[in-house]
ZAMARGU-4260 file (C-alpha; in steps of 0.2 Angstrom, whole numbers, plus 5000, padded with zeros to 4 digits):
<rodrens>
0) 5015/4955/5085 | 5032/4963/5092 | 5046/4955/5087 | 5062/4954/5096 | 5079/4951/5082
5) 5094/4948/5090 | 5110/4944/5083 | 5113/4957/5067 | 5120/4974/5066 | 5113/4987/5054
10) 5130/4994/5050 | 5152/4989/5048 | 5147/4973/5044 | 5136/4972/5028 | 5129/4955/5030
15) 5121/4960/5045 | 5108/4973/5035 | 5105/4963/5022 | 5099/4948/5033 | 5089/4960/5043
20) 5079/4969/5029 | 5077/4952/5018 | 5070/4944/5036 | 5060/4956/5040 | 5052/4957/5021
25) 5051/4939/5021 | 5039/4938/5038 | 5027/4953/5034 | 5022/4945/5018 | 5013/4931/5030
30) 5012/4942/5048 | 5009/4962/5039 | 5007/4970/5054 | 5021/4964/5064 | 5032/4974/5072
35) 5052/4975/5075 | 5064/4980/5087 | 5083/4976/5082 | 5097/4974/5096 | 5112/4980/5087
40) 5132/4980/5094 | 5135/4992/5109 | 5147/5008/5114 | 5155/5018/5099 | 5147/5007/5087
45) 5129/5011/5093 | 5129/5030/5085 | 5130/5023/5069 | 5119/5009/5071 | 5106/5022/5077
50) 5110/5033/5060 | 5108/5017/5048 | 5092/5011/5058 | 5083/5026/5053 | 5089/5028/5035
55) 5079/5008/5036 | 5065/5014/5046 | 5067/5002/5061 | 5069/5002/5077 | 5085/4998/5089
60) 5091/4996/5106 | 5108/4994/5111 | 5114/4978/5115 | 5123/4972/5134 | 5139/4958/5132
65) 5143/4949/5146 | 5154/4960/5155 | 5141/4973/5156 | 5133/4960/5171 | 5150/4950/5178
70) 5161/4956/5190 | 5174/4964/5189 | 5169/4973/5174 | 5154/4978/5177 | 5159/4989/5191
75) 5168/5002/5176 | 5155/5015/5171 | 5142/5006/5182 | 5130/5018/5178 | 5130/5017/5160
80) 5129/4998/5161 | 5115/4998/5172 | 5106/5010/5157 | 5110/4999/5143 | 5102/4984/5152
85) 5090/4991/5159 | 5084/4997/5140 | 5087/4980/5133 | 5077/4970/5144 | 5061/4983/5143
90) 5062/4979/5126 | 5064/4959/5129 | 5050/4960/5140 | 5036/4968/5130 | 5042/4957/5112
95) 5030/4942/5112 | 5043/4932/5104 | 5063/4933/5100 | 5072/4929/5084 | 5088/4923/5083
100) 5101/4929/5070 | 5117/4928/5074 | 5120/4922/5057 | 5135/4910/5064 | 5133/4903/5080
105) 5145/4889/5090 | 5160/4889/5082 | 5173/4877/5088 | 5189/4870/5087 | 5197/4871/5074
110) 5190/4888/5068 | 5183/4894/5086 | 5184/4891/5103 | 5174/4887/5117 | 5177/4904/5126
115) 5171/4912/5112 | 5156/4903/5110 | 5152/4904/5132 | 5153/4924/5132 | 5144/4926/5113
120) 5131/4932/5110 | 5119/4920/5102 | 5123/4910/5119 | 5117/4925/5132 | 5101/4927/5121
125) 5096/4913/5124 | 5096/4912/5145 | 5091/4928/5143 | 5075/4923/5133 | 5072/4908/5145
130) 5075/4918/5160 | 5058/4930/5154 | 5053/4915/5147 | 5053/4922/5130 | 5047/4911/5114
135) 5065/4909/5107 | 5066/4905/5088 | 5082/4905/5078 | 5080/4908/5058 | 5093/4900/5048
140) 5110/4902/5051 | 5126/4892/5051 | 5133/4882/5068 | 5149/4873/5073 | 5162/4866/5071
145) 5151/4859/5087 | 5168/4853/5097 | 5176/4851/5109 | 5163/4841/5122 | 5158/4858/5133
150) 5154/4867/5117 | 5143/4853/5112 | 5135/4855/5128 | 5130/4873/5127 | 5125/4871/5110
155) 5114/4858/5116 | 5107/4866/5129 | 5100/4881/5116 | 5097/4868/5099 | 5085/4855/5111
160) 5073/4868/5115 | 5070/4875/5097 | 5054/4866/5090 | 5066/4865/5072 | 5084/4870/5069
165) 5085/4879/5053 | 5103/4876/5045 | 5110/4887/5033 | 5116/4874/5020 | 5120/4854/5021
170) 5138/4854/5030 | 5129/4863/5044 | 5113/4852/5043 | 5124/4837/5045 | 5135/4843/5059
175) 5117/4847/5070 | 5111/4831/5065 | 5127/4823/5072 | 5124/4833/5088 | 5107/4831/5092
180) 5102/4815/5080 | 5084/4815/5082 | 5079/4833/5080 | 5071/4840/5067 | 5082/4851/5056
185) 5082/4857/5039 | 5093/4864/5026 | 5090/4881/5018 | 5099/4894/5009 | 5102/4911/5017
190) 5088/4922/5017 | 5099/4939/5010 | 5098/4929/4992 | 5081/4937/4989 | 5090/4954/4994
195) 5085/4966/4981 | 5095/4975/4971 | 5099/4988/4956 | 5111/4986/4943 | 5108/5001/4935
200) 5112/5010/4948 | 5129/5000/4951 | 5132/5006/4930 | 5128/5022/4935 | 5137/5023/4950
205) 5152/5014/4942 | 5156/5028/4928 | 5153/5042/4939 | 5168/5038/4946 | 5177/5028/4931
210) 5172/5036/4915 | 5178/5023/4905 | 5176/5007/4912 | 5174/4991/4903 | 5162/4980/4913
215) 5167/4965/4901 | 5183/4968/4910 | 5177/4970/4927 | 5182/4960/4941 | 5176/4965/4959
220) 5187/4959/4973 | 5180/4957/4995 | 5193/4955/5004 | 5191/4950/5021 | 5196/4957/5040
225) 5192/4940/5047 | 5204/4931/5033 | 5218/4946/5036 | 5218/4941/5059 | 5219/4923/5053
230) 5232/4924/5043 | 5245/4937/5052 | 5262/4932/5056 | 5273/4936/5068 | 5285/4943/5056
235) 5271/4955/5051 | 5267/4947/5034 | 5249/4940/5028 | 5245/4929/5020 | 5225/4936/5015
240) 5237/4951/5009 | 5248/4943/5000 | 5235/4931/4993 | 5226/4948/4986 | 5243/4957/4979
245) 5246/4941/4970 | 5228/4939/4962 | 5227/4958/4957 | 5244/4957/4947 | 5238/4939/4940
250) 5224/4950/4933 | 5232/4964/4927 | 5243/4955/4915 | 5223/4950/4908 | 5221/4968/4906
255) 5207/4967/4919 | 5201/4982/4927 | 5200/4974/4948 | 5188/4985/4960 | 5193/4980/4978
260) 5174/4981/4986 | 5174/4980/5004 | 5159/4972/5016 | 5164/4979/5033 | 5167/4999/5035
265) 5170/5002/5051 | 5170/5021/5055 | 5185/5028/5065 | 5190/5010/5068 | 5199/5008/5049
270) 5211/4993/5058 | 5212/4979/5045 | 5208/4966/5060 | 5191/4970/5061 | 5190/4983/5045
275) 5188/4975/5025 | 5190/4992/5020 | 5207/4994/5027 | 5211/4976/5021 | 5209/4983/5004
280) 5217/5001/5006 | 5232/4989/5011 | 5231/4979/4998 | 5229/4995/4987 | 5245/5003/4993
285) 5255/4990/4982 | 5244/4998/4969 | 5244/5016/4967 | 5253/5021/4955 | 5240/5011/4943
290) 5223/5015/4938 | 5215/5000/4934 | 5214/4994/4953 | 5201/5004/4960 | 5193/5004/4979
295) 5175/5008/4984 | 5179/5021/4997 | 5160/5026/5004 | 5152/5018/5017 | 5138/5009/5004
300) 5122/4998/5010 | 5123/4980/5006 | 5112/4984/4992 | 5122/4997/4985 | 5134/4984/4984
305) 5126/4971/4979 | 5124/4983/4963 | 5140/4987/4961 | 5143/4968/4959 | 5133/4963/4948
310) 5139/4973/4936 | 5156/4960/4935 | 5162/4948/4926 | 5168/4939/4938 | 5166/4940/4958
315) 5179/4933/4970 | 5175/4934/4988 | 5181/4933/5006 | 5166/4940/5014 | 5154/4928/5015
320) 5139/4940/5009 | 5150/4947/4994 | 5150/4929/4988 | 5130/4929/4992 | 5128/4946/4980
325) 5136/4939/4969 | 5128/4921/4966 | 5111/4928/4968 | 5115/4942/4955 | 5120/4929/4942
330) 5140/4932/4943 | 5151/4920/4944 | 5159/4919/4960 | 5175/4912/4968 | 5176/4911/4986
335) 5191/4913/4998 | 5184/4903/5012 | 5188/4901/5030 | 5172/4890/5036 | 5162/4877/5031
340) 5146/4891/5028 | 5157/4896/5011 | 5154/4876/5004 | 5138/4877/5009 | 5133/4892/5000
345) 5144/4889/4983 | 5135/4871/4984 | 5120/4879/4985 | 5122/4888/4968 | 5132/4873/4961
350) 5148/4882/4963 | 5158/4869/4974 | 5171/4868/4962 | 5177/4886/4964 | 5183/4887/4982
355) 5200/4893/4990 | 5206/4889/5006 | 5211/4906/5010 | 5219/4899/5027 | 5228/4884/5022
360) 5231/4885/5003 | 5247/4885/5002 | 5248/4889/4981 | 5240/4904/4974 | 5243/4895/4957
365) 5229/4887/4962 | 5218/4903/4964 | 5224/4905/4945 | 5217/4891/4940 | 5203/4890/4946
370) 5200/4908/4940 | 5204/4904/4919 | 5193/4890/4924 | 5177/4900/4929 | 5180/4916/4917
375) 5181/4902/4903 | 5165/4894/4909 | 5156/4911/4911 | 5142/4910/4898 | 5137/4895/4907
380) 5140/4895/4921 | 5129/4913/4924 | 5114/4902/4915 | 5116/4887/4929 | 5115/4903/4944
385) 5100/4909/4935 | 5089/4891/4938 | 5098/4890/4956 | 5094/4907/4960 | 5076/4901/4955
390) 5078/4886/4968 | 5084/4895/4981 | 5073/4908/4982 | 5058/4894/4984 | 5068/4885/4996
395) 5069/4903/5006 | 5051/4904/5003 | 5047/4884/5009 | 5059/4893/5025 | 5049/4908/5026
400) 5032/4897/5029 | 5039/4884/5040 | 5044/4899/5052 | 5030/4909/5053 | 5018/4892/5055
405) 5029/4891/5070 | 5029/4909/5076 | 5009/4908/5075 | 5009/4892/5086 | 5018/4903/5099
410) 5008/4917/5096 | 4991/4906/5097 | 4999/4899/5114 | 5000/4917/5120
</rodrens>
């Protein structure tokens, strides 16, 4: 079966890998000899896709945006255009079916906006899947907010025509049902839960660098690109930044030892709109004169990271697949959150309680809080993640059959 993923990168953003390589472990358990061919993000960006996808054994194609088709874009570099679609529609039109991971798709006002959500991604898959008239399913993944009314639209013009939405936790469930009330449409967790991971390695990669760390003492820190463009001010202040400087020195008067452990990495691009790693050197900088505020400075897998985090105490998060590492590896977690998928997931893990608004919390007493709060609880807390990580991974696994049972109906139809 030749399998057509679209939506995830396999490099900068580390969510996008670890998605990818739990999704395709997850549907060779049931379909073994299936076969898959992953459009990852265009231009510059492409090289590096290309290194990561053979250190992960897959194939890749380099993806087309919108402006690669309209006027008066596409005109620029006409020729290269031309090659990149050309490529990517060979591809489409061999796959015998497309899945859909964009991992977020449809985000509207408040958070998003509907020109966004028009020229996306997730949105151009989709015609261009009905336009071969491609078998077009989406795994689970997290929509909305679904407003204003032509969002909705759009939304609805790709949600009707899956046999089953998958929703990637209960706020997102209920915002589809809201939108399309007699659908079918579940709730799952995200599939990069059952992303595997070492610990010893994390140890040993941990005191290769800081000989004498205390992992009883360990906190690791993600902050967050996304959290640093919503929050800049005119004056040239943030608020993400500031939020971090705060938390750090709130944590060094503990005596903690704060690693700063970035989920994007994007090379030659190190601008802390798109970058977490130069979110974090920023927030280093107020640090550096101090040696118990460390930053992971390599361009690591997701499961290297993942690793490296479950060797903490405590985890606190503004990338939403740190906070996923970190909840499936047992640590505690606090997330920063920005979106309703955040709830979703702490909820999922019955970690509800331990959430920041890192946009519109205006206290980061608060943060403080809730932090005494979860490093007191912490024996217990961690024996609650183990019997959800449990849960979860047979929710994922319910996920996993309820998919392929569709992906065989197509196939049969073929």
């Amino acid at each position: 079966m030749n399998i057509f993923i679209t939506g995830l990168c396999l490099q900068g953003n580390k969510g996008g890998p670890a998605i990818a390589l739990a999704l395709m472990q997850q549907i060779r358990k049931y379909l073994p000899e299936s076969d898959f061919v992953f459009s990852v993000p265009s231009g510059e960006e492409f090289q590096h896709e290309l290194l990561w996808s053979r250190k992960y054994k897959v194939e890749v194609v380099e993806s087309y945006s919108i402006k690669d088709v309209l006027p008066p874009y596409v005109f620029k570099n006409f020729y290269l255009k031309y090659i990149r679609v050309k490529n990517w529609f060979k591809k489409l039109s061999v796959a015998d079916l497309v899945i859909e991971m964009s991992a977020i798709s449809y985000v509207g006002h408040p958070i998003g906006n509907v020109r966004s959500a028009l020229l996306g991604a997730r949105f151009m898959y989709f015609l261009s899947a009905l336009i071969f008239k491609k078998p077009f399913l989406a795994w689970t993944q997290s929509y909305g907010p679904l407003s204003p009314k032509i969002l909705r639209f759009i939304a609805k013009l790709d949600l009707k025509r899956q046999p089953v939405i998958f929703c990637r936790g209960d706020d997102c469930l209920s915002e589809v049902n809201r939108l399309l009330p007699q659908k079918k449409a579940f709730s799952f967790p995200d599939v990069a839960v059952i992303f595997e991971y070492n610990q010893s390695w994390g140890t040993d990669y941990l005191h290769s660098i800081y000989q004498d760390i205390n992992f009883e003492k360990l906190i690791t820190i993600s902050p967050s690109a996304v959290m640093y463009k919503r929050t800049k001010k005119h004056t040239g202040e943030n608020k993400h930044i500031e939020d971090m400087v705060n938390l750090c020195r709130f944590l060094l008067e503990k005596s903690f030892f704060i690693l700063l452990v970035p989920h994007t990495f994007r090379l030659n691009r190190h601008y802390p709109e798109v970058c977490d790693f130069a979110v974090s050197r920023l927030v280093l900088n107020h640090f550096k004169d101090i040696p118990n505020v460390g930053l992971i400075q390599e361009d690591l897998s997701p499961a290297e990271l993942k690793s490296i985090i479950s060797t903490s105490c405590v985890h606190i998060g503004a990338r939403y697949h740190s906070i996923v590492a970190s909840l499936s590896s047992a640590v505690p977690a606090i997330s920063l959150s920005w979106h309703p998928k955040y709830k979703d997931i702490m909820r999922e893990f019955g970690s509800e309680d331990y959430i920041f608004d890192g946009i519109h919390n205006k206290s980061i007493y608060d943060l403080f809080d809730i932090f005494d709060e979860v490093y007191q609880k912490r024996p217990a807390i961690c024996k609650k993640l183990v019997f959800a990580n449990e849960k979860a991974r047979a929710k994922i696994e319910e996920n996993t059959k309820l998919f392929v049972n569709l992906m065989k109906g197509f196939l049969h139809d073929l």
